[in-house]
Structures are given as C-alpha cells and as structure tokens.
N, C-alpha and C positions, 0 to 999 in steps of 0.2 A: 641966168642962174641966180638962185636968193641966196642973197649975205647972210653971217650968220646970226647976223641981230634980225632980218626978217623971219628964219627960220624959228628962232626961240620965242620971238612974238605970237607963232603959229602954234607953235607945240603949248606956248600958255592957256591962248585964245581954245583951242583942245581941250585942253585940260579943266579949266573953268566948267566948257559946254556939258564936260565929261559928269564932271559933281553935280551942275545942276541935274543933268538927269537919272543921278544915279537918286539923287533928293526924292525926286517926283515919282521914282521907281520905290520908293521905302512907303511915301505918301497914299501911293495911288488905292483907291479904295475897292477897286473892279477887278476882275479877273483879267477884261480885255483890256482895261487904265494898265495892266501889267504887263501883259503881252507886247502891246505897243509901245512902253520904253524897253523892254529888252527886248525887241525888235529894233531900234534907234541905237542902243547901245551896240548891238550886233554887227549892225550896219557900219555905225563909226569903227569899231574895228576893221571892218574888211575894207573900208575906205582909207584908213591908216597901212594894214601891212599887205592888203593884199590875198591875206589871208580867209575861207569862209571858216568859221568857228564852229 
C-alpha cells in the first residue's frame, strides 16, 4: 500500500502532466494536433477514476 507522501507525489506528478497537455492542447495548430491531446486528456481521466467520459 502507498504512504500518503507517495500518493500526493503522484496526484502532483498528475497534475503537472495534466497542464502540460492541456498547454499543447490550446497550442496545437491541427485539427488532429487536437483530437489527439483530448484524446490523452480523456484517457488520463479514465485512467484516474475509472470512469469513460
């Protein structure tokens, strides 16, 4: 089982990966440059609750 200081190291490590591609999703110039971060964002969600969105 993870302690709770590995657990908030995780949700940060998250959280980081989260902005960066929310960035690259503002950035992207393509239709499919867009698809495929809200694709990535999609995915970390359901990787996070389990949930499909």
């Amino acid at each position: 089982m993870k302690t709770e200081k590995e657990i908030e190291e995780y949700r940060k490590e998250i959280e980081e990966y989260r902005k960066e591609i929310e960035e690259r999703l503002v950035k992207a110039e393509s239709m499919d440059a867009m698809k495929y971060y809200q694709g990535v964002l999609r995915t970390l969600d359901w990787v996070i609750t389990g949930i499909d969105v």
